[in-house]
C-alpha positions in Angstrom: 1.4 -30.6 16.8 -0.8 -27.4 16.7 2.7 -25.5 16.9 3.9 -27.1 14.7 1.1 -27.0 11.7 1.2 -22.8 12.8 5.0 -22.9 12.2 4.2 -24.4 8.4 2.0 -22.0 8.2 3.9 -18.9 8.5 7.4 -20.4 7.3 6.3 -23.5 4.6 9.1 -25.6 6.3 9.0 -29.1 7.5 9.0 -28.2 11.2 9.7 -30.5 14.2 7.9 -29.0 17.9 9.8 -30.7 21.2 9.1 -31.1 24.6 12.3 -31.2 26.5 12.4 -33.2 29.8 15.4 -33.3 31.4 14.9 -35.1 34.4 13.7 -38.0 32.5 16.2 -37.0 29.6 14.1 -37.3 26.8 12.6 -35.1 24.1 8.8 -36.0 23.1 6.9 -34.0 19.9 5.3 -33.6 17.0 6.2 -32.5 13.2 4.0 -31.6 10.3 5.8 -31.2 7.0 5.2 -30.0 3.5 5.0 -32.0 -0.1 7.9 -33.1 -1.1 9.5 -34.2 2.1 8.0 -37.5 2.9 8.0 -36.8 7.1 7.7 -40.8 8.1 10.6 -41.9 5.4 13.2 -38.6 6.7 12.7 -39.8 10.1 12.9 -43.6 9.2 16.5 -42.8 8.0 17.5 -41.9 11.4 16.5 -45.2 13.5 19.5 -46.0 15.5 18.9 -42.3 17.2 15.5 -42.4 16.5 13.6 -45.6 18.3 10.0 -44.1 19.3 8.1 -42.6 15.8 5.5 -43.2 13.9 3.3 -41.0 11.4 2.5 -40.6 7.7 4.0 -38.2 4.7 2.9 -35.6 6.6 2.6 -35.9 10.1 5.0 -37.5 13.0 5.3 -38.2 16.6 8.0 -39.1 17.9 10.3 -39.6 21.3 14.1 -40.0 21.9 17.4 -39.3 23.8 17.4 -35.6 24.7 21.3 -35.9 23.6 20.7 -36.5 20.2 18.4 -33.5 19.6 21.2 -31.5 17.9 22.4 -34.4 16.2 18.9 -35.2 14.7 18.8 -31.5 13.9 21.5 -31.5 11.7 21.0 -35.0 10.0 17.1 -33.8 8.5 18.7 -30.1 7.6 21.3 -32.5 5.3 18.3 -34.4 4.3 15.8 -31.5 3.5 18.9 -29.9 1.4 19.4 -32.8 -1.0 15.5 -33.3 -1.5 13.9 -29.6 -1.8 14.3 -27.5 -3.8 13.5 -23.3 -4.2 10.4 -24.2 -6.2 9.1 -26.9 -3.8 9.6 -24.4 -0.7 7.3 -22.0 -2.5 3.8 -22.2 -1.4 1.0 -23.4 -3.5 -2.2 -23.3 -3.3 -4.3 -25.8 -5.8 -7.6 -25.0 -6.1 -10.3 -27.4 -6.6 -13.1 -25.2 -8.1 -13.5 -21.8 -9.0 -16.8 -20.3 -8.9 -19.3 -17.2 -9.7 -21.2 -15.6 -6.9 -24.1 -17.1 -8.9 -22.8 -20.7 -8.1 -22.5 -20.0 -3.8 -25.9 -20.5 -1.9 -27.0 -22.2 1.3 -28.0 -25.1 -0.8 -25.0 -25.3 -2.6 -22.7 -25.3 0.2 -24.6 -28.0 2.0 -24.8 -30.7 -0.6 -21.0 -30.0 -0.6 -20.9 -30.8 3.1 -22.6 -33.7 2.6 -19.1 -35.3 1.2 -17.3 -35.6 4.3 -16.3 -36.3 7.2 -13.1 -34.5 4.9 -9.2 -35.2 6.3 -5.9 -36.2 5.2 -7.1 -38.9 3.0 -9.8 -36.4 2.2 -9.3 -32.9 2.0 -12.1 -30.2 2.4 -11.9 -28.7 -1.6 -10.3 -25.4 -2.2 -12.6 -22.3 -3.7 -11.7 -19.9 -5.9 -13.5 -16.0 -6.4 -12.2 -14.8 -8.9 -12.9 -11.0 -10.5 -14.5 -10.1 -7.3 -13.9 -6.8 -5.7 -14.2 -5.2 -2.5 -17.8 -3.4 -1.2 -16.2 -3.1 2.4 -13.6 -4.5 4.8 -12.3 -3.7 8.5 -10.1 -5.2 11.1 -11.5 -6.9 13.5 -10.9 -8.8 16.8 -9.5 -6.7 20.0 -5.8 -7.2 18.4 -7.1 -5.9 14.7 -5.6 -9.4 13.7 -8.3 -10.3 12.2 -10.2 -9.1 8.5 -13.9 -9.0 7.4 -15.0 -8.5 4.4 -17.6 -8.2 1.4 -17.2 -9.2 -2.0 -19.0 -8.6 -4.8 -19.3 -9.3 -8.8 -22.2 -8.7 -11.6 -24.3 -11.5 -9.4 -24.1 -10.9 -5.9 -22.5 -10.2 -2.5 -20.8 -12.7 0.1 -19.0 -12.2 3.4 -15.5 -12.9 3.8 -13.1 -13.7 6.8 -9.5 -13.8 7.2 -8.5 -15.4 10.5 -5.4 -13.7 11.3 -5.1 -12.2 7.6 -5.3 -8.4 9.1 -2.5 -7.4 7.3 -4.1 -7.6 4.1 -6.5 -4.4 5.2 -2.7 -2.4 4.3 -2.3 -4.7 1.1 -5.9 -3.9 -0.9 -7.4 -1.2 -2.4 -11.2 -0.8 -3.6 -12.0 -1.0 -7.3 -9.6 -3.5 -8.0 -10.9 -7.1 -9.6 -9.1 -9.4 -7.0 -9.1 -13.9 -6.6 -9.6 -15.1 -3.2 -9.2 -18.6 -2.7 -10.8 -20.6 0.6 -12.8 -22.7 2.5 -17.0 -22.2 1.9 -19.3 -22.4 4.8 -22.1 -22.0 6.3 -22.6 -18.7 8.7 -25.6 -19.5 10.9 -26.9 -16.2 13.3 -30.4 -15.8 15.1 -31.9 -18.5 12.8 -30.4 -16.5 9.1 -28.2 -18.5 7.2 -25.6 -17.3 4.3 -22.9 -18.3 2.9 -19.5 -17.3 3.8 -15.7 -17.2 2.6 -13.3 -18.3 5.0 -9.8 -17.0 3.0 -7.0 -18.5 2.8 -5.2 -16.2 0.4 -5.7 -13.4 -2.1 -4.5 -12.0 -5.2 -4.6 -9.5 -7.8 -2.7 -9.1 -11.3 -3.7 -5.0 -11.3 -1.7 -2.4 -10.4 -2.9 -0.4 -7.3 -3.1 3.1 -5.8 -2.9 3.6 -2.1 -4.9 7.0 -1.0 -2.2 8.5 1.8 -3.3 12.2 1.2 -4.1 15.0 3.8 -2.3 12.3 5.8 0.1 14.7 7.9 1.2 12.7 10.8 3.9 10.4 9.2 3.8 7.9 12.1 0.4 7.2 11.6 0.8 5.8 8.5 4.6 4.7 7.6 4.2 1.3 10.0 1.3 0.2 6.6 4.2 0.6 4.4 5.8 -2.4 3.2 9.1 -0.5 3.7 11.6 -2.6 2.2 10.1 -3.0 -0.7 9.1 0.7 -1.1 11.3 3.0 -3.7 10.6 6.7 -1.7 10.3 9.8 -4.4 10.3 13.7 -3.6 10.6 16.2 -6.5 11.4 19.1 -3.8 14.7 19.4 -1.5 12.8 20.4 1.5 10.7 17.4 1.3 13.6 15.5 1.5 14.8 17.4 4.8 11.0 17.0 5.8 10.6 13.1 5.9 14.3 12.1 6.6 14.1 11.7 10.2 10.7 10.0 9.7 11.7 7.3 7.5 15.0 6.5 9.0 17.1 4.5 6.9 14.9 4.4 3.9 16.6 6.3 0.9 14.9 9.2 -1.1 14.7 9.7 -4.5 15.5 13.3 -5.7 14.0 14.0 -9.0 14.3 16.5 -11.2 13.9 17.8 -14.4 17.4 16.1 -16.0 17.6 13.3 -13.5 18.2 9.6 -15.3 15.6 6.8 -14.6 17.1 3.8 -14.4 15.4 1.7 -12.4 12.1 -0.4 -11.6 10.3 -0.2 -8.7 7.4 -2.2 -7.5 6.1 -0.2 -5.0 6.5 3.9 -5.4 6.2 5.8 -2.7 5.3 9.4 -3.9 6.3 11.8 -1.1 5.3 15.2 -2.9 3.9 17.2 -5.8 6.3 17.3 -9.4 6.7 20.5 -10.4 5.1 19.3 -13.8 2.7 16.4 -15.0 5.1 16.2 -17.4 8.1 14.6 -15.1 5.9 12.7 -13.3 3.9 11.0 -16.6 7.5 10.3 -17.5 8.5 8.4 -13.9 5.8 6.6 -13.4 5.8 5.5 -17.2 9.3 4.1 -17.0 8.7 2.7 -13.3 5.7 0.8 -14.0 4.8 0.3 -10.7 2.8 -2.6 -9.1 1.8 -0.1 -6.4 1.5 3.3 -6.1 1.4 5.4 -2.8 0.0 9.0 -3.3 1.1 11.1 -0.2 1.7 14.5 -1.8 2.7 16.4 0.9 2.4 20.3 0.3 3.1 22.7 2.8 1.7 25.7 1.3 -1.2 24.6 -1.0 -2.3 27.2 -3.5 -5.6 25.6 -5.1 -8.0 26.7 -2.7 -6.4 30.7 -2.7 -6.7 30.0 -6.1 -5.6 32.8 -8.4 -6.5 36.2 -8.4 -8.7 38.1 -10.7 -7.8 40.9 -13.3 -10.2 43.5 -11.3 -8.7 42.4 -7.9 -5.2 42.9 -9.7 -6.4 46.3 -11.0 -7.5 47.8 -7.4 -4.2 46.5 -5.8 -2.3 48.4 -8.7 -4.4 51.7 -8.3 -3.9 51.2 -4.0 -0.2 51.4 -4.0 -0.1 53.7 -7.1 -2.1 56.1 -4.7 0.6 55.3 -1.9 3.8 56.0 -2.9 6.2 54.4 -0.1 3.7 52.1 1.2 4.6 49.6 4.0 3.4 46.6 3.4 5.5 44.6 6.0 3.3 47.0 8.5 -0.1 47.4 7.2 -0.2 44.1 5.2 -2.4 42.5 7.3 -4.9 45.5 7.5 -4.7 45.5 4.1 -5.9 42.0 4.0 -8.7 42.4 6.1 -10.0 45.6 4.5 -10.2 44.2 0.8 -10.8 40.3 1.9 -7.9 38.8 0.5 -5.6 36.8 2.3 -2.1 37.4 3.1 -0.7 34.8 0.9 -2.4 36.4 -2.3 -1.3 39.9 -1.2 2.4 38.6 -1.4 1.6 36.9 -4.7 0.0 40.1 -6.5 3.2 42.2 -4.9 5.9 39.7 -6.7 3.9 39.6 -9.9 4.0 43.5 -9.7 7.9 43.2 -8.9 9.0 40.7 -11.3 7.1 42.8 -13.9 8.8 46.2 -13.1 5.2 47.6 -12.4 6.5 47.9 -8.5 9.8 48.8 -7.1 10.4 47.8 -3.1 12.9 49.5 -1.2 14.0 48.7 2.7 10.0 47.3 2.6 8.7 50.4 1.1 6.2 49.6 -1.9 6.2 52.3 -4.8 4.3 52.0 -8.4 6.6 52.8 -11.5 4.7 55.1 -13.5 7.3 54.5 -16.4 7.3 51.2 -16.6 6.3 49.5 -20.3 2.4 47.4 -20.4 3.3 43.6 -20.0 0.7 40.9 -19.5 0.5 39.9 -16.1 1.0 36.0 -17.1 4.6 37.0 -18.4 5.6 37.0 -14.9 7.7 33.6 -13.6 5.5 33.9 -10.4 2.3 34.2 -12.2 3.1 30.7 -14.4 4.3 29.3 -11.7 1.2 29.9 -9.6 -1.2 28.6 -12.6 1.1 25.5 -12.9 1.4 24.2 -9.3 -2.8 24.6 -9.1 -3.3 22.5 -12.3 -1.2 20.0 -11.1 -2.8 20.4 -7.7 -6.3 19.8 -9.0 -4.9 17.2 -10.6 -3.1 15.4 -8.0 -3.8 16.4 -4.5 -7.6 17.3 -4.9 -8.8 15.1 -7.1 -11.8 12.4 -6.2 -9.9 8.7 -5.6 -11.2 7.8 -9.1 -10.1 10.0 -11.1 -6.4 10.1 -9.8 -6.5 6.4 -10.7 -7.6 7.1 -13.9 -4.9 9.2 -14.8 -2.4 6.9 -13.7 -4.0 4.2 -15.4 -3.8 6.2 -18.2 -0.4 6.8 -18.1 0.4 3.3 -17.8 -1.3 2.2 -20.8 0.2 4.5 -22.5 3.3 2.8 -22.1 2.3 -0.2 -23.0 0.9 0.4 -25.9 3.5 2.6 -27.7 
């Protein structure tokens, strides 16, 4: 019976649990079902295979020939067919009375208990929190099977507990109004008593954004990832080549500047950096996600090098004007350690120079062109490039939790509205 109630659990089906014996050949068990399929009358229909049952609408014991197992089988998979329907095999959950954090104290909860004993006849009354939000959660139990929480509105706090609702630690985010609907009760330790939410579900109707940055290690992370329901998107070839053996046979998205959207996705999986606001405002306008998974993977950051100043410019210019022929693919890294600039912006300063004409570079040989007409240093691709990717960088990849949110959110109402 306990098997069988887990079984209805997990699946919402009317399930049957038997014992098979057969020495004695018989099969002895239990079922539970689910409303809509009256257990007792499904079974009654079956008598002249069926002589040992007994239950109610819900429950059933029952024992027969083993023989006619497959047989019985078959007749309640006819039956279950011509009585339920899609809607009825949907779980629902009716609840009894929603509350405030206000409404829940130690009193409260008492009087409540008071009602019982509660059971079939009687059922214990559903809860519902609604417009609460998470202060904190964590897995719990030595198989992380487990959740605990706390909630919290205008009025209060109250702990939470999800017997084997662990999963939902990968399905919520923080600052996000949520409904949790359950059981109240009374959690009694070293003589302190407080109320306590025993859940039986949760739900949100907001949109939320899953924080997988500085995350490198793909396998730590892609198992939380509710795969198949997950639309992948990289704005760079190489990411592609990057994550392909990682996410095996889950497709990426390539976008770029002229690509088509013409699809929804619920869940968006964003793999690395656009190369402008611009195409990502439009994706994630069109996609109106329910979920959004901010990885933004970027092998060669340029925020934090930042971008070099006019003076810093001006000495590198004078340096190799006063070193015709210099090597830079030899004393580069000297270089770097006598003026206390990286290598990275060493390489950057020398294309600007390049692209510019300030610069020629032969067989690695750096060499100043006196001739060469005055141009502003930001008319260089390199250079625009460079004050792009660390706008969108700020933006995206370094910015607090909140404030990425924000823009999204942003972005979202945006669409809505025009």
């Amino acid at each position: 019976g306990i098997v069988a109630s887990r079984l209805v659990e997990k699946y919402y089906r009317p399930t049957i649990v038997l014992s098979l014996d057969p020495i004695k050949g018989t099969a002895k068990g239990s079922g539970r079902s689910i409303e809509g399929f009256h257990l007792y009358q499904e079974l009654a229909k079956n008598r002249e295979i069926l002589p040992h049952f007994g239950g109610h609408p819900m429950a059933a014991g029952m024992t027969f020939a083993l023989e006619h197992v497959d047989e019985l089988r078959k007749r309640l998979h006819k039956q279950a067919e011509e009585v339920l329907t899609a809607d009825m095999l949907t779980p629902k959950l009716k609840i009894d009375v929603p509350v405030e954090l206000s409404e829940v104290t130690v009193e409260s909860v008492e009087e409540i208990k008071k009602l019982g004993p509660f059971g079939t006849g009687f059922a214990k009354p559903i809860y519902a929190l609604q417009n609460v939000q998470v202060r904190s959660m964590k897995k719990i139990g030595s198989g992380e099977n487990h959740l605990k929480m706390e909630l919290e509105d205008a009025y209060g706090t109250i702990d939470a507990i999800g017997f084997g609702k662990g999963h939902l630690y990968d399905e919520i985010t923080y600052g996000v109004k949520l409904s949790f609907v359950g059981d109240l009760q009374i959690n009694e330790w070293q003589g302190n008593k407080k109320p306590q939410l025993m859940i039986s579900d949760v739900q949100t109707k907001e949109w939320q954004l899953f924080d997988y940055r500085g995350k490198n290690q793909v396998q730590k992370w892609i198992h939380t990832l509710p795969q198949q329901n997950c639309t992948f998107i990289a704005f760079n070839q190489k990411t592609v080549e990057h994550f392909n053996q990682d996410l095996g046979n889950s497709d990426i998205h390539f976008i770029t500047e002229q690509s088509v959207f013409n699809h929804h996705s619920s869940y968006v999986v964003l793999l690395d950096l656009p190369p402008s606001m611009e195409l990502l405002e439009k994706y994630i306008q069109q996609a109106q996600p329910k979920r959004i998974y901010a990885v933004f993977y970027t092998p060669e950051s340029k925020f934090f090098n930042g971008m070099p100043t006019r003076e810093q410019f001006g000495w590198y210019y004078s340096f190799l004007k006063k070193r015709p022929g210099f090597n830079l693919s030899i004393h580069m890294e000297r270089l770097s350690q006598h003026i206390g600039l990286n290598l990275e912006i060493i390489k950057f300063m020398t294309n600007v120079f390049f692209e510019l004409g300030f610069v020629t570079i032969e067989n690695g040989l750096t060499t100043v062109n006196i001739n060469a007409p005055k141009r502003s240093l930001s008319e260089a691709t390199s250079y625009k490039k460079r004050v792009k990717q660390i706008e969108i960088e700020q933006k995206l990849l370094y910015a607090p939790y909140l404030e990425l949110k924000q823009w999204f959110n942003d972005r979202m109402k945006e669409y809505l509205y025009s």
